[in-house]
C-alpha positions in Angstrom: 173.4 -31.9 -6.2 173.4 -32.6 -9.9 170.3 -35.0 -10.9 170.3 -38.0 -13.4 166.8 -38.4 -14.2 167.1 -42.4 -15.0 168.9 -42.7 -11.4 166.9 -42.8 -8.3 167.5 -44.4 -5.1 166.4 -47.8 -4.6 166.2 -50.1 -1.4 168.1 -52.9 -3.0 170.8 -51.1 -5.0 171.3 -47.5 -3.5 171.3 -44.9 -5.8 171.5 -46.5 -9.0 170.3 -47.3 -12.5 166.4 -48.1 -11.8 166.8 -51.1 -15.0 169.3 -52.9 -12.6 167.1 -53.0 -9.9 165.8 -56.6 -9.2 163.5 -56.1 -6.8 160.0 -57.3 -8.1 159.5 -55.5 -11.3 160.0 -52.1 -12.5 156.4 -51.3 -11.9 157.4 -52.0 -8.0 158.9 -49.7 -5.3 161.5 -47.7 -7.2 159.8 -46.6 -10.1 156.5 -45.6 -8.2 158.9 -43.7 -5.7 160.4 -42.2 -9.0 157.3 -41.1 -10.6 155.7 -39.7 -7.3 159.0 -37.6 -6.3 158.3 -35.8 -10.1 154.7 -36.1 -10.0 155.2 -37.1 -13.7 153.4 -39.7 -15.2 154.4 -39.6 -19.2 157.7 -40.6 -17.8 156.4 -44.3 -17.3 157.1 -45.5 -20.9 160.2 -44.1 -21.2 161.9 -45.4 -18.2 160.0 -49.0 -19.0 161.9 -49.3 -22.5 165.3 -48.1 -20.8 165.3 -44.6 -22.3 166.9 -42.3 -20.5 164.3 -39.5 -20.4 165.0 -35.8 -20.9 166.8 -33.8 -18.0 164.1 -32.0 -16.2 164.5 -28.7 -14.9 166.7 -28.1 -12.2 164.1 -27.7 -8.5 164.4 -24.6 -7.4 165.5 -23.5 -4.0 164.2 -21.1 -1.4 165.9 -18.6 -0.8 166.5 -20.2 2.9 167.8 -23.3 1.2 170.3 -21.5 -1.1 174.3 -22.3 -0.5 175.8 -19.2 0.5 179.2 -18.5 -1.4 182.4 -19.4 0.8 183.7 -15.5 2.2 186.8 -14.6 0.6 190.2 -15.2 2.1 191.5 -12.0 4.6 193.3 -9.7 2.6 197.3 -10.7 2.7 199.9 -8.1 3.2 202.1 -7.3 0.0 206.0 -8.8 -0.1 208.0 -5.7 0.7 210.5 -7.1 -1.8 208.1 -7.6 -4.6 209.1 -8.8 -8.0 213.0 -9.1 -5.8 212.0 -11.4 -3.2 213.9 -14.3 -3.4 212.1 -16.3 -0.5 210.5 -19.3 -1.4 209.1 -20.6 1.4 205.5 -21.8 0.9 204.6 -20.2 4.8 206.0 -17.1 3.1 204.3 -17.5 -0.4 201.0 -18.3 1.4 200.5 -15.1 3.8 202.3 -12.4 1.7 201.3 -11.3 -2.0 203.7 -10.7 -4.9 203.1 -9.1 -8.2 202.3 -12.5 -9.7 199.4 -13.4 -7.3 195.6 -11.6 -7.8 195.3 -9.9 -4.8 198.6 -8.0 -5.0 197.6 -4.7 -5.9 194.7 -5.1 -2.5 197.9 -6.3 -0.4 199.9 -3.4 -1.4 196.5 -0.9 -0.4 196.6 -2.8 3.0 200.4 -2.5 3.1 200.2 0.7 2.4 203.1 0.5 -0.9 202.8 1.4 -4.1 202.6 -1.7 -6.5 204.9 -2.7 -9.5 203.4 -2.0 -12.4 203.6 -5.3 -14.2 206.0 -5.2 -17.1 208.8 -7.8 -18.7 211.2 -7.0 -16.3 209.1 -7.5 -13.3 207.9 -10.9 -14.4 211.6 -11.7 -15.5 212.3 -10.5 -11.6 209.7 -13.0 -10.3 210.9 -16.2 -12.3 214.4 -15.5 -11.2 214.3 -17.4 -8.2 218.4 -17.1 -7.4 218.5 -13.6 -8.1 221.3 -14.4 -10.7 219.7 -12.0 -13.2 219.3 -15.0 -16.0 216.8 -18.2 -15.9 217.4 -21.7 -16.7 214.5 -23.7 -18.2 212.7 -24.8 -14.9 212.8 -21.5 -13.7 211.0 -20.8 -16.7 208.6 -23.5 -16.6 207.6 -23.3 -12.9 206.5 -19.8 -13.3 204.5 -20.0 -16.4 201.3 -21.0 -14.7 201.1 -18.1 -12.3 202.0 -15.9 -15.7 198.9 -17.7 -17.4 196.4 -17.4 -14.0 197.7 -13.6 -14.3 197.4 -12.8 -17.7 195.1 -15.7 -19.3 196.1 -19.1 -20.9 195.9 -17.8 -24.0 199.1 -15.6 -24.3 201.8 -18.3 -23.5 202.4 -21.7 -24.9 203.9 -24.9 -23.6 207.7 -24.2 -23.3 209.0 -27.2 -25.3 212.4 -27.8 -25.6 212.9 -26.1 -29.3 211.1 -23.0 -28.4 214.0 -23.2 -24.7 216.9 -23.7 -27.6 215.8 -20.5 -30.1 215.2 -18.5 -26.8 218.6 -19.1 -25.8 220.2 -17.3 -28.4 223.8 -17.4 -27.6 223.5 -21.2 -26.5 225.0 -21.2 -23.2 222.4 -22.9 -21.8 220.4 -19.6 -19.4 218.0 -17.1 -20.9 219.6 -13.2 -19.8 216.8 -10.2 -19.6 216.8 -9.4 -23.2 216.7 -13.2 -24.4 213.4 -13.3 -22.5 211.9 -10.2 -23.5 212.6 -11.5 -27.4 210.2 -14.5 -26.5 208.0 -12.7 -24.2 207.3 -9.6 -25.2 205.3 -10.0 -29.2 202.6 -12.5 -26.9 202.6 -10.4 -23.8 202.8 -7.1 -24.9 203.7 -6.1 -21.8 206.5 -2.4 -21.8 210.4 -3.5 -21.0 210.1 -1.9 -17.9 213.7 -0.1 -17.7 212.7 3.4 -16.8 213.0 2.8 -12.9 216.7 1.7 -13.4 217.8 4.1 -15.8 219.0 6.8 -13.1 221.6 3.7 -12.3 223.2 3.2 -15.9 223.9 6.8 -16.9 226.5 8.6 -15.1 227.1 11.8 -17.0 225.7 14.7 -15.5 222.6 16.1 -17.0 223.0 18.4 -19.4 226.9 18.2 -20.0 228.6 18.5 -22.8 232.0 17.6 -22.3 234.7 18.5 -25.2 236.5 15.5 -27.3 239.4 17.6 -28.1 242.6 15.2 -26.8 243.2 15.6 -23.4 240.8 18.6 -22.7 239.2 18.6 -19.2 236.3 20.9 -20.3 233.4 19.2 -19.1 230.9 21.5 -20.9 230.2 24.0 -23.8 229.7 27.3 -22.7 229.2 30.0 -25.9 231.8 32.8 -26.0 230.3 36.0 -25.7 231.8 37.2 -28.7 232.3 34.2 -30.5 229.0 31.7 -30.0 230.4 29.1 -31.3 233.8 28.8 -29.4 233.5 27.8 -26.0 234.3 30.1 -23.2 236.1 27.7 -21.1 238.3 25.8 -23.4 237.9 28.0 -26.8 237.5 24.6 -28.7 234.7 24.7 -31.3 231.2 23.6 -30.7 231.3 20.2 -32.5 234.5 19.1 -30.9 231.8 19.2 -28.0 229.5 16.0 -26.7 226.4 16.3 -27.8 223.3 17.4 -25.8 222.1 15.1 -23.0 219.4 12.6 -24.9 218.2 10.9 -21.7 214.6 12.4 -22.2 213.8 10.5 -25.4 211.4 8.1 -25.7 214.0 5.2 -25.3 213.6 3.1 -22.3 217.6 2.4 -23.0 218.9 6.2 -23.6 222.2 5.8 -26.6 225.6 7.2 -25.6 225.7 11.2 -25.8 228.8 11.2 -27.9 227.0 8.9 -30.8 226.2 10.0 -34.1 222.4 8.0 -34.0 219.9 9.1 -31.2 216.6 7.0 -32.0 214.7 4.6 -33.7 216.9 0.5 -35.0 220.3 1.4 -36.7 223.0 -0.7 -37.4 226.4 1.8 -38.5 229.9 2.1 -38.4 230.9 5.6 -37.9 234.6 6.5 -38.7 236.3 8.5 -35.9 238.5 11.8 -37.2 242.0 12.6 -36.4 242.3 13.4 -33.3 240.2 10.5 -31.8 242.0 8.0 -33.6 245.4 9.9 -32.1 243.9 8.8 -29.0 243.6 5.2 -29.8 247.3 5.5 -31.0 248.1 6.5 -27.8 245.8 3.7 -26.1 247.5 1.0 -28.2 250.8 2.3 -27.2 250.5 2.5 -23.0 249.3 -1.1 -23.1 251.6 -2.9 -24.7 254.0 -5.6 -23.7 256.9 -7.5 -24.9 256.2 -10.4 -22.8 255.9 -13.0 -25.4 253.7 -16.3 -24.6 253.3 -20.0 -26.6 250.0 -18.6 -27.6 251.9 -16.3 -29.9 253.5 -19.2 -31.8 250.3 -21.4 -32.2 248.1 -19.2 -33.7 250.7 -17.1 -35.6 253.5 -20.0 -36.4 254.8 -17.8 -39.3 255.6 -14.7 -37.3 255.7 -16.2 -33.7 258.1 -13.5 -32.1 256.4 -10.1 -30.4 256.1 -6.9 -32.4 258.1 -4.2 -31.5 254.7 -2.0 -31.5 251.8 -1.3 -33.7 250.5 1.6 -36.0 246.7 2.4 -35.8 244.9 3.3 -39.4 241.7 3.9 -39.3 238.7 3.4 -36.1 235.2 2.4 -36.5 232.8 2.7 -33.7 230.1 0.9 -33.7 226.7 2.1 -33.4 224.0 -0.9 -32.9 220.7 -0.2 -31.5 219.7 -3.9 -30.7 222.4 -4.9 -28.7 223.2 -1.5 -27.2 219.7 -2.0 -25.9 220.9 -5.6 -24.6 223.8 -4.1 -22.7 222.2 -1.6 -21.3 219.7 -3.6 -20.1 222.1 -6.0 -18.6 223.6 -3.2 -17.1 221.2 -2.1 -15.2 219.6 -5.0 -14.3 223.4 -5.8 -12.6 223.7 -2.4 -11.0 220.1 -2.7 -9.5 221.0 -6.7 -8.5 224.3 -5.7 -6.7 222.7 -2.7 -5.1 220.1 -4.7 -4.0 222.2 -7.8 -2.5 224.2 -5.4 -0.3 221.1 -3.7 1.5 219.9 -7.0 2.1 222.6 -8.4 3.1 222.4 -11.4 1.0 226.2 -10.9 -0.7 229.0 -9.3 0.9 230.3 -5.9 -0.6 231.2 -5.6 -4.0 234.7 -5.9 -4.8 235.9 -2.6 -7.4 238.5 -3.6 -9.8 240.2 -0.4 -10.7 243.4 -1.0 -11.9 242.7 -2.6 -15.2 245.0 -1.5 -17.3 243.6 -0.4 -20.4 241.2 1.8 -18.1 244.1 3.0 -16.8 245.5 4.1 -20.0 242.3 5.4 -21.0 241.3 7.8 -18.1 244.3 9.0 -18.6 244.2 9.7 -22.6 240.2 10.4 -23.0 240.0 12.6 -19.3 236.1 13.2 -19.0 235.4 11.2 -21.7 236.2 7.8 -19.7 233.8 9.1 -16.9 230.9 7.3 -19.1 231.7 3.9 -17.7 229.9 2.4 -14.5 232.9 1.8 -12.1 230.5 0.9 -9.9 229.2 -3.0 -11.6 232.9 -3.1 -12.4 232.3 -1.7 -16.3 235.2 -1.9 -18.5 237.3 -1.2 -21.7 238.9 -4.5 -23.2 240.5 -6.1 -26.0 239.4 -8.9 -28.2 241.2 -10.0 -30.9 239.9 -11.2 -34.4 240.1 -10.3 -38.4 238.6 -7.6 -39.8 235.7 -9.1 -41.5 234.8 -11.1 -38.2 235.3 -8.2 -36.1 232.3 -6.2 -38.6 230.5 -9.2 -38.5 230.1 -9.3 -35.0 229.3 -5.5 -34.8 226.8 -6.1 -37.1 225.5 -9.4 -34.9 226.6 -10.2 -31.5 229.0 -12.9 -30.4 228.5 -16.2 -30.2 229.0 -18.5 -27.0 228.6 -21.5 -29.5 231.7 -20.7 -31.2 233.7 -19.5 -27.8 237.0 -20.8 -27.3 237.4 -21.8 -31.2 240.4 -19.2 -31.3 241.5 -18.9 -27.8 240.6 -22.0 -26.1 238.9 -23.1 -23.3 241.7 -22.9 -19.9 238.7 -20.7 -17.9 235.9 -22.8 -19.9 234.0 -22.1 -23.0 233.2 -18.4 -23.1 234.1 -14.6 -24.5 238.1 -14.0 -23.5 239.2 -10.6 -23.8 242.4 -8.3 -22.8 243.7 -5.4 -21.2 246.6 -5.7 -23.4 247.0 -5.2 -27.1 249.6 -7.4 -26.9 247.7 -10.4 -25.7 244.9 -9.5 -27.8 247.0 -9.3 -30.7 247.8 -13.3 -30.2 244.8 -13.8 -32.1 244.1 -11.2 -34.7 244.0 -11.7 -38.1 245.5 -10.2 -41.5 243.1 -9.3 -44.4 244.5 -9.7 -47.6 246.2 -6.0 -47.5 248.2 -7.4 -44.1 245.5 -5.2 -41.8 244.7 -6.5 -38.4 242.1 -6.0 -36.3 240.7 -5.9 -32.3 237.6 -4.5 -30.7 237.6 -2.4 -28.0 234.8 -3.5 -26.2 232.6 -2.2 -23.3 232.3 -5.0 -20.6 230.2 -5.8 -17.3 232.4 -7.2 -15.0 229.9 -7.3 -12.1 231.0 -10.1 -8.8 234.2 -11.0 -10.6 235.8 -14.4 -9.7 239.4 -14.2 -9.1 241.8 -17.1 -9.4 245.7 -17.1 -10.4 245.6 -20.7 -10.4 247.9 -22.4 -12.9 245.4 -25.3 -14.0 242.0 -23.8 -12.9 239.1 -26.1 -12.9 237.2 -24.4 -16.4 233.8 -26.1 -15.3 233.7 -24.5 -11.8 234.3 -21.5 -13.7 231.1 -21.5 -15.6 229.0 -22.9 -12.9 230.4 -20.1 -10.9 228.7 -17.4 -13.1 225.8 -19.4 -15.2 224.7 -20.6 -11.6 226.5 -19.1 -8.8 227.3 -15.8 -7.5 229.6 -14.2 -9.9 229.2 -12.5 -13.4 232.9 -12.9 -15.0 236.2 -14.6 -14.4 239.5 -12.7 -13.8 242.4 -15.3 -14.4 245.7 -14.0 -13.3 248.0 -15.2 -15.2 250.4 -12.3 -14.4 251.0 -13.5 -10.8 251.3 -17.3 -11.8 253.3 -17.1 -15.1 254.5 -13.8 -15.4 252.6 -12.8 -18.7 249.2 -11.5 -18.8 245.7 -11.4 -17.0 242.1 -12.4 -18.9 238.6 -11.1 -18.5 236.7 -14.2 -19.3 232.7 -13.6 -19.7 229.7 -15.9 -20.4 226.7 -14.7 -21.5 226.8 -12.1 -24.2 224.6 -9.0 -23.2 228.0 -8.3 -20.4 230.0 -7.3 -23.5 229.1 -4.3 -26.4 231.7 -3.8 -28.8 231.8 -0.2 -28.9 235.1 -0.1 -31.6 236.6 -1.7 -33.9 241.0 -1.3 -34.4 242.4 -1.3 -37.0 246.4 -1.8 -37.2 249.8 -2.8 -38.8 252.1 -4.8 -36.6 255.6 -3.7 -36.9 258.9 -5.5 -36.9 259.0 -7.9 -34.8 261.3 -8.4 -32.2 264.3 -10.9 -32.1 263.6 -12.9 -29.4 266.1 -15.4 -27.6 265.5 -18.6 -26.9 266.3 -18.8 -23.2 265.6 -21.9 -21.3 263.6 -20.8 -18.0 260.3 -19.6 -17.4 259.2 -17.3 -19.7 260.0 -19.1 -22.5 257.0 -21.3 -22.1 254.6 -19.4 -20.5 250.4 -18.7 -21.7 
């Protein structure tokens, strides 16, 4: 009990103030029993003027007397899921631990598992409570006091609603893997935690150096005997091979082989030679269409009919550190998530999209080359169409889900629309002032793809579909309901790297009839 040294108990009030007591005078009953319990008689003037006297010293206890300590809770057995488990049940929470809680790491002894080492992705794992691999802001906000408890109060601040906007980078209104780790990781200081998942985002064999020579199915350099530096398979030079497999740097997010930088921030654009760009000629050429639509004539009402084809000048590919880091996370995070949703049976089987055509085209062009996408989270090659200044400007930056649907418009909702055409793409490039037009080719995640060939889709499903829901991108096939062409439709920015940047002349165009039906109208 904690003792107040002017408070004693008294027959008429309790326990209370002694100067409130009114029985007789203070010289009566309760200040005698005071001064008798302390045996302390200098006390007597101080109580008498209504001083509160110093706090004495706390009695001590026998041993006998002591309180004994409560025993610790049993030990709990630790969440086979871990930093995955997406059961929230508070029976659940309560007899199973989890890498947030204190006694995970005795839970996983007594489980007999070896614990998660506690990095960003692993809290990012915990917060996300729908598994959807991105975290609104009371996601955020309900976690941060286990964070705190686990780490100490002094590492995170109050999430107020400007410190939810500048985390949200692109603006669509959830905070991806690497958007979190921007915020996170300068006050946690805590590693990315990628090195588990890597094995899942790099699909070219180890060691491999597959030739870029056009159409070459050499898969790796092998020195001629009598000339090292031809290779004995193919007898194409050395450098028209890949480089050496750079999966055993120190990067948590390994770069692409075939890339000029292997380590440390860069920002380039690398020029490809000859032969590569012959191969983007050749890309250019297998997908495109005649099929004009009314896009074509809003967005270029000066030359509104089709091209009759288009002539490539010059490729850039683009060589960005920050956000390849940003896609590969993403991309490993989504391979992992989908993995992970099918052995638990939480989702159904992943649906493959293979017949995209400008991965079609490719595979078919590049041979082993194409093999470095991730067929398996539905990873492709796509157009997007722009200017050439906005095209380097967002190699040098990232997109923008702020400024989505500017160009294009918003029929699947406000988000990143891209093309397996170059014709459809080419509906919203741009001439410099030399009359040069540009797209980027660009790597995209396509992940649980939502299908619809509706002719008026409902744009706010859409995006509730894949900011909330179960899927990761929308395929709208305009193809089977208007004849023209299908779009890739993405809403968070880490699901799309653009890897190259086109540049092109359109030729003639093509005289197109005015024939009343359906084409003649179509989008």
């Amino acid at each position: 009990a904690v003792w107040l040294p002017w408070r004693a108990f008294c027959p008429s009030l309790g326990f209370g103030p002694l100067r409130n007591c009114s029985n007789a005078s203070m010289d009566g009953c309760c200040l005698e029993g005071y001064l008798r319990w302390f045996g302390r008689e200098d006390l007597r003037t101080n109580l008498l003027a209504n001083e509160p006297p110093p706090e004495p010293p706390s009695p001590s206890l026998s041993s006998s007397s002591q309180l004994q300590p409560e025993p610790p809770p049993p030990p709990r057995p630790a969440c086979l899921n871990g930093s995955r488990c997406r059961n929230r049940d508070p029976e659940h929470r309560a007899t199973e631990a989890h890498p947030l809680d204190r006694d995970y790491a005795e839970g996983c002894e007594l489980s007999q598992m070896e614990p998660e080492t506690l990095t960003l992705k692993v809290l990012f794992d915990c917060t996300d409570e729908d598994g959807s691999g991105r975290l609104s802001c009371d996601e955020l906000r309900a976690s941060l006091g286990a964070i705190r408890r686990l780490l100490g109060d002094e590492h995170l601040p109050e999430l107020t609603d400007e410190a939810w906007k500048d985390m949200d980078e692109d603006g669509n209104g959830v905070v991806n893997f690497s958007e979190f780790c921007h915020w996170a990781g300068p006050r946690l200081g805590l590693p990315l935690g990628m090195k588990k998942m890597r094995h899942k985002s790099t699909n070219i064999p180890h060691g491999r150096t597959p030739c870029n020579a056009m159409n070459c199915p050499c898969e790796e350099f092998v020195p001629s005997f009598l000339q090292s530096h031809r290779c004995a398979n193919c007898r194409h030079k050395e450098h028209l091979h890949m480089k050496p497999d750079r999966h055993n740097s120190a990067e948590e997010v390994p770069f692409p082989d075939y890339w000029a930088n292997a380590e440390g921030d860069f920002t380039t654009l690398v020029p490809l030679n000859k032969v590569e760009v012959s191969q983007f000629q050749k890309l250019v050429d297998r997908t495109y269409s005649s099929v004009y639509t009314k896009d074509r004539r809003k967005h270029n009402p000066t030359s509104p009919n089709v091209p009759q084809g288009y002539r490539v000048k010059k490729v850039l590919r683009n060589e960005n550190s920050h956000n390849w880091r940003e896609y590969g996370c993403r991309r490993a995070e989504l391979l992992t998530r989908m993995e992970e949703e099918e052995d638990m049976g939480v989702r159904g089987p992943r649906h493959l999209i293979s017949n995209v055509k400008s991965m079609v085209a490719w595979r078919s062009i590049a041979g082993v080359k194409a093999d470095r996408m991730e067929e398996q989270c539905n990873e492709w090659y796509v157009f997007h169409g722009t200017s050439p200044d906005a095209a380097q400007q967002i190699c040098a930056t990232d997109f923008q889900i702020r400024a989505a649907g500017s160009n294009t418009g918003t029929l699947y909702g406000r988000g990143l629309y891209f093309a397996e055409c170059i014709t459809k793409a080419d509906e919203y490039a741009r001439a410099d002032t030399e009359g040069s037009f540009a797209v980027l080719m660009c790597r995209v995640l396509g992940g649980r793809v939502l299908y619809t060939a509706e002719e008026e889709p409902d744009p706010e499903h859409m995006v509730n579909s894949c900011l909330e829901g179960p899927y990761d991108s929308v395929l709208g096939d305009r193809e089977a309901c208007r004849n023209t062409y299908r779009e890739f439709v993405f809403f968070d920015t880490e699901d799309v790297y653009p890897e190259y940047i086109i540049h092109y002349q359109r030729l003639a165009p093509i005289r197109r009839k005015t024939v009343p039906g359906r084409l003649a109208s179509t989008s």
